[in-house]
C-alpha positions in Angstrom: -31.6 21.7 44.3 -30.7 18.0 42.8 -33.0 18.9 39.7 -34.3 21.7 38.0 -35.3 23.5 34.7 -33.8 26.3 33.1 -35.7 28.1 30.5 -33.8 31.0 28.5 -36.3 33.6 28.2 -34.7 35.1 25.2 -34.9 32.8 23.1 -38.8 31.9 24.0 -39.1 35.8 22.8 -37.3 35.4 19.9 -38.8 32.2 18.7 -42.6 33.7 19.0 -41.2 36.7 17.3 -40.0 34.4 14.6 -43.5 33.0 13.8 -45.0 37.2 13.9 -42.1 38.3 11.5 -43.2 34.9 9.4 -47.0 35.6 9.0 -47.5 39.2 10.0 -50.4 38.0 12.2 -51.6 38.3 15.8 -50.2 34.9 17.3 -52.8 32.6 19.6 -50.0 31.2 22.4 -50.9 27.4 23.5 -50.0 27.1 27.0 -51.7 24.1 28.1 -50.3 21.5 29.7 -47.9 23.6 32.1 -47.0 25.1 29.0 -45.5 21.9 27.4 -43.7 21.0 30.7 -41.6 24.1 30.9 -43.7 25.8 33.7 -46.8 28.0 33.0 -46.1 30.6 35.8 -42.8 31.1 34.3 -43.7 31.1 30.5 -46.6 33.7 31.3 -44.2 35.9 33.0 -41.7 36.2 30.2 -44.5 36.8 27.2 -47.4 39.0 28.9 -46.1 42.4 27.8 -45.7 41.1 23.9 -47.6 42.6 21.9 -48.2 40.2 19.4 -50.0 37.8 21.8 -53.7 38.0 21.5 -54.6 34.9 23.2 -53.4 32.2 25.6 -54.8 28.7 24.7 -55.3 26.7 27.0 -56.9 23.3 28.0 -58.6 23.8 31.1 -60.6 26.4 34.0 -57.4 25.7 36.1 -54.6 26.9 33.6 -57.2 30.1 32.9 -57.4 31.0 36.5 -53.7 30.4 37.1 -52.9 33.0 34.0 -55.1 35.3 35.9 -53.3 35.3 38.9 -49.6 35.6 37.0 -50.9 38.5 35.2 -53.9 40.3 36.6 -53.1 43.2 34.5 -52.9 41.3 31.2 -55.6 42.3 28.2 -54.6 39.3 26.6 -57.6 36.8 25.9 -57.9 33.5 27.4 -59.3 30.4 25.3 -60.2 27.5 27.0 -60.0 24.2 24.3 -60.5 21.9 27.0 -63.4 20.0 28.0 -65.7 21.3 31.0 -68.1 19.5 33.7 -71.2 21.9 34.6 -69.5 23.6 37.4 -66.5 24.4 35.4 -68.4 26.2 33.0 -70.3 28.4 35.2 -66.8 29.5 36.7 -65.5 29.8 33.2 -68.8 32.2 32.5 -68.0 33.9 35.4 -65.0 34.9 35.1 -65.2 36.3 31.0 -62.9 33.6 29.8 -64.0 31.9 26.0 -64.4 28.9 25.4 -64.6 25.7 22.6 -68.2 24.5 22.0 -67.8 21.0 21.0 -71.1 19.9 20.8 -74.8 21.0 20.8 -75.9 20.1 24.4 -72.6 21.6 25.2 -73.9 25.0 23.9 -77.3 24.5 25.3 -76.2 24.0 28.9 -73.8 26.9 28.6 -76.7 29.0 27.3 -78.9 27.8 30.4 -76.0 28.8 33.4 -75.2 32.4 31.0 -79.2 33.0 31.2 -79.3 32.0 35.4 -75.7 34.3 35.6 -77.0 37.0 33.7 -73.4 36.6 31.5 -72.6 36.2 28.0 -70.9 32.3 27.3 -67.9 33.2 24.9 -67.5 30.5 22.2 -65.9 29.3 19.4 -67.4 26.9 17.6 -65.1 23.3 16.8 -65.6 22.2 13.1 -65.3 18.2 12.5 -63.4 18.4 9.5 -61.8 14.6 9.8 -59.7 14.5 13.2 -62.6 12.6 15.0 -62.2 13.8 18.1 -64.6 16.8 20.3 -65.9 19.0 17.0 -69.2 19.3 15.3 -70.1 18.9 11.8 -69.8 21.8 9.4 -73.9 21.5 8.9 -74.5 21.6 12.6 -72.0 24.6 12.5 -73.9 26.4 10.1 -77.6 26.1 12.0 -75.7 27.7 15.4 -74.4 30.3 13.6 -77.3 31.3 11.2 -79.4 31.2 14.8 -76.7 33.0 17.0 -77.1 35.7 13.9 -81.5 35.8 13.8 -80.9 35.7 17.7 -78.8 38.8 19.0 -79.5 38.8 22.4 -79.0 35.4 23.4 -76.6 35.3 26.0 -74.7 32.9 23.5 -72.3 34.8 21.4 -70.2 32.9 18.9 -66.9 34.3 18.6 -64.5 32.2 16.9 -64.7 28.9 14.5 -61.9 26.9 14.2 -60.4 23.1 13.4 -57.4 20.8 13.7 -55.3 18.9 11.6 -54.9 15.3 12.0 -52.0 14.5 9.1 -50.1 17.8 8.6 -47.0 16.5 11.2 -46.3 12.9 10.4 -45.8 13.3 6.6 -44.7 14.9 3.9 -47.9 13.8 1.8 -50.1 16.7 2.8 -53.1 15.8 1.2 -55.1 14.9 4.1 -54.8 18.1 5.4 -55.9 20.2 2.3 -58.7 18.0 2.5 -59.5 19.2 6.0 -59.1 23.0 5.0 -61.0 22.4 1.8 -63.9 21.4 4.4 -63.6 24.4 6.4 -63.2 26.6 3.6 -66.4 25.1 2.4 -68.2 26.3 5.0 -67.0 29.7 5.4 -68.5 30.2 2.3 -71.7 29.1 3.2 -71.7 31.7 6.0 -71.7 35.6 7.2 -68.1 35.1 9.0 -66.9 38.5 8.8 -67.1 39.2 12.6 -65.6 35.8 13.3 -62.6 34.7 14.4 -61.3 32.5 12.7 -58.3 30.2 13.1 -57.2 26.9 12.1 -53.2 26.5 12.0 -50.9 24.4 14.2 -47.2 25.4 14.4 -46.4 22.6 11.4 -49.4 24.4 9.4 -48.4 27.8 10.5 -44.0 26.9 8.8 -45.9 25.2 5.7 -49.3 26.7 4.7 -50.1 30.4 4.9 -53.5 29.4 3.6 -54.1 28.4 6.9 -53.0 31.5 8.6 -56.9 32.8 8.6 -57.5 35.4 11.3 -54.9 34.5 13.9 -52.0 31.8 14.1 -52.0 29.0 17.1 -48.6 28.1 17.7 -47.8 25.6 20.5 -44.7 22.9 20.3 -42.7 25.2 18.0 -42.7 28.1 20.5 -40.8 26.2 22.7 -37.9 26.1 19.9 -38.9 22.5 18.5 -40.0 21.5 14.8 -43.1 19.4 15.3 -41.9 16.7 13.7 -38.7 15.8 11.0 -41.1 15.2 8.1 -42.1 19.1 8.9 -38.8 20.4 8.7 -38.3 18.2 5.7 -41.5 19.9 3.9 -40.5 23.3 5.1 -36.6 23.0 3.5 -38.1 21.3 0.3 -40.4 24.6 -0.5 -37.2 26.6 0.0 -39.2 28.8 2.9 -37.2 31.9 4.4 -34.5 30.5 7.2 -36.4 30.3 10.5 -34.3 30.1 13.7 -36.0 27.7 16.3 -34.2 27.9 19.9 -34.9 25.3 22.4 -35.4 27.1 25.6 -35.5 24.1 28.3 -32.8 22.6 30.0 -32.6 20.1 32.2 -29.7 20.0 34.9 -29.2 17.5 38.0 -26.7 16.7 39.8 -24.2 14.2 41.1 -25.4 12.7 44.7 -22.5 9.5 44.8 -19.6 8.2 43.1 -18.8 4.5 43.2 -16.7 2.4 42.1 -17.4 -1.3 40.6 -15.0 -4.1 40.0 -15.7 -6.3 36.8 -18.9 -8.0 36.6 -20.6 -5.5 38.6 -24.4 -5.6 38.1 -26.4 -1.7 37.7 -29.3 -1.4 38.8 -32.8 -3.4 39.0 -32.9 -6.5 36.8 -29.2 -6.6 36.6 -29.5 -5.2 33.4 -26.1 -4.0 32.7 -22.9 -5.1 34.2 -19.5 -3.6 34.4 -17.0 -5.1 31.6 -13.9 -3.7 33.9 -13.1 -1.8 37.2 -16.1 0.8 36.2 -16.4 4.1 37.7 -20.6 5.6 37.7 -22.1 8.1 39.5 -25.8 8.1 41.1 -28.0 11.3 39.7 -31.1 11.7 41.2 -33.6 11.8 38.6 -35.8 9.1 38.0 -39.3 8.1 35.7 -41.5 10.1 38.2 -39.7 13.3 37.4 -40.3 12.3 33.4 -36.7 10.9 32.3 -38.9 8.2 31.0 -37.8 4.5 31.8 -37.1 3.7 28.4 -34.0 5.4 28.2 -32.5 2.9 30.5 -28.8 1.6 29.4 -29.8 4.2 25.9 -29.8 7.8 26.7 -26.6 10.0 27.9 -25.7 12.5 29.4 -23.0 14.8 29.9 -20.8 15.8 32.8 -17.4 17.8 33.1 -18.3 18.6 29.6 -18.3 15.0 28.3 -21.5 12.3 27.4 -21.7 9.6 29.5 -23.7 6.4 28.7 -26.7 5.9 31.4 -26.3 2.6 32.6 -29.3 0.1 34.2 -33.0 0.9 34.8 -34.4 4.2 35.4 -35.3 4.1 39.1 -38.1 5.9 40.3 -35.9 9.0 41.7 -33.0 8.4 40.4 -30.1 6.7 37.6 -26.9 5.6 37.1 -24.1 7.1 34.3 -20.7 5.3 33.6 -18.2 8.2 33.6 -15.1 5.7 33.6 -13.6 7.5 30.3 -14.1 10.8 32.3 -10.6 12.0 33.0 -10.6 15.6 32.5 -11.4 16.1 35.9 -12.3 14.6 39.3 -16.1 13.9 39.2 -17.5 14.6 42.8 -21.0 14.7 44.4 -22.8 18.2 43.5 -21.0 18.4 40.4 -24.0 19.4 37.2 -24.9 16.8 34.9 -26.8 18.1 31.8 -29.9 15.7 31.1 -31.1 18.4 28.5 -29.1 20.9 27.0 -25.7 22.1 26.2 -21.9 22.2 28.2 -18.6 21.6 26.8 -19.4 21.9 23.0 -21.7 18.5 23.5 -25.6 18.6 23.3 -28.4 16.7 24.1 -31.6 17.4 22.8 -35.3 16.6 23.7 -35.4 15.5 20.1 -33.0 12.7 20.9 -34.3 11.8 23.7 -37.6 10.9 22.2 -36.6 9.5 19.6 -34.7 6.6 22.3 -38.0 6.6 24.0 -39.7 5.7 21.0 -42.2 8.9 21.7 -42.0 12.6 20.3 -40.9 15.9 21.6 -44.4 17.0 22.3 -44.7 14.0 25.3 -41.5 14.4 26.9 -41.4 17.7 27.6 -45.1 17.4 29.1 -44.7 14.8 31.1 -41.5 16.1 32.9 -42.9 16.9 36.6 -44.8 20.1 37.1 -43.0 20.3 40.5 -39.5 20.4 39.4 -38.3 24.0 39.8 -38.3 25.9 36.4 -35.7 29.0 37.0 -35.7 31.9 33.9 -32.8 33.0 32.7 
């Protein structure tokens, strides 16, 4: 293979362990978006039999079907957060899964296909407490459920509330978000919630606030072994919280497809963008910006072979990009030899962390974006 993913499956386990053993609650696992990038098939296999899963969240009918198929066995819940044309929720109906309610004619069109299906529409109701995107307000909130209550046999049950921070991440000032929760707590009190689920924390909410633990605890980004953000890990030393041991479980490997070598003044790549300052020796690795290594790490990122980093030098081609391993003398570089875009070999590192923060983007982006048809390998 000239690129693929590796994802340690035992440190996956252990870092979702890590978040149980934190807040002694049932854990909500966001999957969506191929499971940030690191291969939903493969990150459904490793965690169906834990028994601290509840719930898979994900964003759309597809990722819920595809769950069913990995694990047709599993009694874990699926939450769809996602967005749904008509036809998409009757399928979603169909087949049991819940779902968010984002709006009222949402709800009432849901209602309409339950009633035609003779099913039940699973939701959970999305409280607007200041993120501005799909939610309702907490009034609204209040009429569905004080109706879904004087109604029992509608076929729309209400399940779950819940809400999303907009400023617990990219701050230490965390006042926005006790605002939100303030919100949501004020409407739990104006309600009979007791059979609700109820859930409301983000990985970065879930290290910080156990207020915000509620009923169950959604954890996404930090799953995967990253802290959402620096200003979280910041926050979360500075309240002198119990050690918790993130692990990154992706890696990214290629390999070498040519060796060359360049006489001074030697131009890399499109634009001429870089050119050699001496006899220069590169290699060709065939990885490019439609697998994800984003175009912006062009003559910035590294990345290491035989054990060493190596500069990456001119544009990010399409399918592939250039390295200057010239200072490489430990051993003869030749084609099929590894080179680590992501990951760890010879006592050298390089993390997703630092490659977003070259990219001028964060951790969450570049794993997702890496291409869903790369091979992901457990290990």
């Amino acid at each position: 293979m000239k690129t693929f993913i590796e994802l340690n499956a035992d440190n996956l386990i252990n870092n979702l362990s890590e978040f149980h053993k934190l807040t002694q609650k049932k854990i909500m696992f966001v999957v969506k978006g191929n499971a940030y990038g690191h291969g939903l098939k493969e990150v459904i296999s490793i965690t169906k039999d834990l028994p601290f899963i509840d719930y898979y969240s994900v964003d759309s009918l597809e990722e819920a079907l595809e769950i069913k198929t990995i694990a047709p066995q599993s009694t874990k819940k699926i939450l769809i957060i996602g967005w749904a044309d008509e036809d998409q929720l009757r399928e979603i109906i169909s087949n049991g899964f819940e779902m968010v309610a984002p709006h009222v004619e949402y709800i009432k069109q849901a209602g309409s296909i339950a009633k035609e299906l003779k099913k039940n529409a699973l939701l959970h109701l999305k409280v607007e407490t200041g993120t501005a995107r799909m939610g309702m307000s907490p009034d609204e909130v209040i009429r569905i459920v004080n109706k879904a209550a004087e109604t029992p046999s509608d076929p729309i049950r209400v399940i779950g509330l819940y809400s999303h921070f907009a400023n617990i991440e990219d701050t230490t000032d965390h006042s926005y978000a006790q605002y939100q929760l303030g919100v949501f707590n004020d409407l739990l009190s104006k309600i009979n919630h007791q059979n609700l689920l109820k859930h409301f924390s983000c990985s970065a909410s879930t290290l910080l606030f156990p207020k915000t633990y509620f009923d169950i605890v959604r954890i996404g980004i930090s799953a995967y072994g990253f802290w959402p953000s620096k200003q979280t890990r910041v926050s979360y030393i500075e309240k002198e919280k119990p050690q918790i041991g993130l692990k990154p479980v992706l890696s990214w490997i290629s390999r070498v497809a040519q060796v060359k070598t360049l006489e001074k003044g030697a131009a890399v790549g499109y634009g001429l963008t870089y050119k050699t300052f001496d006899k220069s020796r590169i290699i060709i690795v065939p990885v490019g910006y439609y697998d994800g290594y984003d175009r912006k790490l062009s003559n910035n990122a590294t990345v290491i072979v035989n054990g060493i980093k190596a500069p990456v030098r001119g544009r990010i081609c399409m399918n592939m990009f250039m390295s200057d391993t010239t200072h490489i003398k430990n051993k003869r570089i030749k084609p099929g030899d590894r080179v680590i875009l992501v990951g760890q070999d010879g006592g050298e590192s390089v993390s997703i962390d630092e490659l977003a923060e070259l990219a001028g983007t964060i951790n969450y982006e570049m794993v997702a974006r890496i291409n869903p048809l790369i091979p992901r390998i457990i290990v």
